[in-house]
C-alpha positions as CSV (number, residue, x, y, z in Angstrom):
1,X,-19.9,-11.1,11.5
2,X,-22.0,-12.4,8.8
3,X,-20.9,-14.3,4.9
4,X,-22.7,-12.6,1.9
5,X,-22.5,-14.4,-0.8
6,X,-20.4,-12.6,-4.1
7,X,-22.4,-13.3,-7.6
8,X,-23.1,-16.6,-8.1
9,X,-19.9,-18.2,-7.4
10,X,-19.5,-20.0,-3.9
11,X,-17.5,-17.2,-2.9
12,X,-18.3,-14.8,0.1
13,X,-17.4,-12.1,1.5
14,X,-17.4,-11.1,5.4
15,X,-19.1,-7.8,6.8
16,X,-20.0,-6.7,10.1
17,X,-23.6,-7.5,11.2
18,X,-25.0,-3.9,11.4
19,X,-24.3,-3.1,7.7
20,X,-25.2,-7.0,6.7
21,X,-29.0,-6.4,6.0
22,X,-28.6,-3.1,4.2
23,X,-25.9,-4.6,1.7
24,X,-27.8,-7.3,0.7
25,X,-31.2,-5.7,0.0
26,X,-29.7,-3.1,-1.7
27,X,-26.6,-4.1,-3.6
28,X,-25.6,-6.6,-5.4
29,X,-21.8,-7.6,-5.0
30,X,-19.1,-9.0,-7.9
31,X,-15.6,-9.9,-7.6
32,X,-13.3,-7.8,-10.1
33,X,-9.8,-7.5,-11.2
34,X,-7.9,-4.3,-11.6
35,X,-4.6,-4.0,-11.9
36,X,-3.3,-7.1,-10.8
37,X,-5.4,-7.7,-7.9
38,X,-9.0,-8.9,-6.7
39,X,-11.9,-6.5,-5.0
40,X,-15.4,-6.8,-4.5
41,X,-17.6,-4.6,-6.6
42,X,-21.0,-3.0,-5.3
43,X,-23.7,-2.6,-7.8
44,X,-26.9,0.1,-6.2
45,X,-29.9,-2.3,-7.0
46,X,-32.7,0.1,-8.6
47,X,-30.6,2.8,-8.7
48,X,-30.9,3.6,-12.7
49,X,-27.5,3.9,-13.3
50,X,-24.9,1.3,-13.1
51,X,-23.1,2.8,-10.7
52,X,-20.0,0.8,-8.9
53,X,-18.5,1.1,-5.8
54,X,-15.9,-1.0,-4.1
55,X,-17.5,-2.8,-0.8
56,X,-15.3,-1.7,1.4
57,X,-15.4,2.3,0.3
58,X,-18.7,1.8,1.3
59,X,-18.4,0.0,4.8
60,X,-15.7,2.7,5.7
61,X,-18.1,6.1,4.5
62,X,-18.3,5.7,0.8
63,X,-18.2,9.5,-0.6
64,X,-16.9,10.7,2.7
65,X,-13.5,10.1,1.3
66,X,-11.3,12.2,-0.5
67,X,-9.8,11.2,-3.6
68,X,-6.2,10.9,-1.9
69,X,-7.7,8.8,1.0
70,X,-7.7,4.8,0.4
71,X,-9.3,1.8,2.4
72,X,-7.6,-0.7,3.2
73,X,-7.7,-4.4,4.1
74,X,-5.0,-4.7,7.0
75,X,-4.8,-8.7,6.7
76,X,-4.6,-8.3,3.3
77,X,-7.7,-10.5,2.4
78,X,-9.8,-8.9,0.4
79,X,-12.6,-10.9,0.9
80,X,-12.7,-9.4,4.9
81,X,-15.0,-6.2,4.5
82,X,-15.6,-6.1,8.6
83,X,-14.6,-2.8,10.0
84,X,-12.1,-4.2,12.3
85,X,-10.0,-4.5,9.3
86,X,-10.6,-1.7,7.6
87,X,-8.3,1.6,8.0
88,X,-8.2,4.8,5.6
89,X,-4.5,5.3,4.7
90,X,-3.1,8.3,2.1
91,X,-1.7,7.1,-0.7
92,X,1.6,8.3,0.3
93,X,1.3,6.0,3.5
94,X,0.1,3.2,1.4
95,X,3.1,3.4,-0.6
96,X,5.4,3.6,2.2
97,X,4.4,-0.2,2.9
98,X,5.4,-1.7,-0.2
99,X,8.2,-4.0,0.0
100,X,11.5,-2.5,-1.7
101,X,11.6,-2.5,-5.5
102,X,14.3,-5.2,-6.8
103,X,14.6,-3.4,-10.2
104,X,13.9,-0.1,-12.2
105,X,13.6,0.4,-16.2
106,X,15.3,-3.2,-16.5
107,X,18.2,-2.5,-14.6
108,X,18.7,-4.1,-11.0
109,X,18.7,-2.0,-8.0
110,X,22.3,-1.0,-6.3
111,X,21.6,-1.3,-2.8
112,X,19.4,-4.6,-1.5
113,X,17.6,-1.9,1.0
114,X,14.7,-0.1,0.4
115,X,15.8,3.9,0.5
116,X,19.4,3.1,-0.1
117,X,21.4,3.6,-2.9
118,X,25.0,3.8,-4.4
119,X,26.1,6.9,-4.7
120,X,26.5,7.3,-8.5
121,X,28.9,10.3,-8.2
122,X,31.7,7.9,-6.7
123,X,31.4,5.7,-9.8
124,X,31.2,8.4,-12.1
125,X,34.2,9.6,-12.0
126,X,36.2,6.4,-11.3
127,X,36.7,7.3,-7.2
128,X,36.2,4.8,-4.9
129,X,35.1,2.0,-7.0
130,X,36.6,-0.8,-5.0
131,X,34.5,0.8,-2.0
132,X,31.5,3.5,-2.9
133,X,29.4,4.8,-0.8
134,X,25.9,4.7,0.0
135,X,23.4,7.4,0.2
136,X,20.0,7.4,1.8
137,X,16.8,8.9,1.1
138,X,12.9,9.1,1.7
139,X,10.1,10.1,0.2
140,X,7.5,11.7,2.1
141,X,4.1,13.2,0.4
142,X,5.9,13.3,-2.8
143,X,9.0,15.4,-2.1
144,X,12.3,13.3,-1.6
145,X,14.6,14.0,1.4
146,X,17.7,13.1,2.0
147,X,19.2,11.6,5.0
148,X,23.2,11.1,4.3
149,X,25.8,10.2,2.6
150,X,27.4,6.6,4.4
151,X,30.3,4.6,4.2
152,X,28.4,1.5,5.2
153,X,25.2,0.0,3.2
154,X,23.9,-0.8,6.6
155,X,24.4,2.5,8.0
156,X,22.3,3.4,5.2
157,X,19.7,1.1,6.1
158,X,19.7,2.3,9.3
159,X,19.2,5.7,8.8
160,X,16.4,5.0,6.9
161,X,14.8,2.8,8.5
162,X,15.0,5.6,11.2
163,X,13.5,8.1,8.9
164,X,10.8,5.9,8.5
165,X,9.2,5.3,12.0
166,X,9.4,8.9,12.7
167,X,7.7,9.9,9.3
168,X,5.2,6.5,9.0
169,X,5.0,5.5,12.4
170,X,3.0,2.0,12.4
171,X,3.1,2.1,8.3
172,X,6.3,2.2,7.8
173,X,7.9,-0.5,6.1
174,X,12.1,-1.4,7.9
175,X,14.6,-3.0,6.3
176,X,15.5,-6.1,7.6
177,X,18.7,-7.5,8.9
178,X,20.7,-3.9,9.9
């Protein structure tokens, strides 16, 4: 494992040592922001065009990617470009790993588990307000499925969180505390 150094900020960046000589002759590395977070950006040197490339697309097979098909750092550093802790995820997968949503459109959410919510028909038409009841639900490669109607949030929960590991496997993302 060997640093390369990122622009000309005391800032480096980690890469395994059998891509290390071929990055640094022939690219030169800057540290962007895009949408809220930091990556390292790969310029070709000599290449006529300014073309970019994210380091790690290109430690993991650059254009041997599809479009859906994302890299990403598993220790969440972005500054750690060694293949070890690199994987390939879908950007359904990727999604599946984000932490549950506390709010939508300015409203706050009705269940405090991810895939769980109240279900709105019980509310509706003023049954069971004292005591609604919770449904639960999963999205998987865009098409939502659902998984039950429960008496008990944590039922819920746990249905999901069932859902989950057999859909995500090591991905998925369990709610806590059920």
């Amino acid at each position: 494992m060997q640093r390369i150094r990122l622009g000309r900020k005391n800032i480096y960046a980690l890469v395994d040592d059998d891509v290390h000589r071929d990055i640094s002759m022939n690219y030169i590395l800057r540290l962007n922001k895009a949408v809220g977070c930091l990556y390292i950006t790969a310029y070709k040197k000599n290449a006529g065009l300014n073309v970019t490339t994210p380091l790690h697309r290109i430690i993991m097979g650059g254009k041997m990617l599809s479009a859906n098909e994302l890299v990403v750092h598993k220790d969440g550093d972005f500054r750690n470009c060694c293949r070890d802790n690199l994987m390939v995820m879908s950007r359904s997968d990727l999604m599946q790993t984000h932490e549950k949503n506390t709010g939508y459109a300015g409203k706050p959410c009705t269940s405090k588990y991810k895939g769980v919510s109240i279900f709105k028909r019980d509310l509706q038409y003023n049954k069971r307000k004292d005591h609604p009841r919770y449904i639960a639900h999963i999205r998987i490669d865009g098409v939502l499925k659902h998984l039950g109607l429960f008496e008990k949030e944590k039922d819920a929960a746990r249905a999901y969180n069932k859902a989950s590991k057999k859909y995500f496997g090591e991905h998925a993302t369990l709610n806590k505390g059920v």
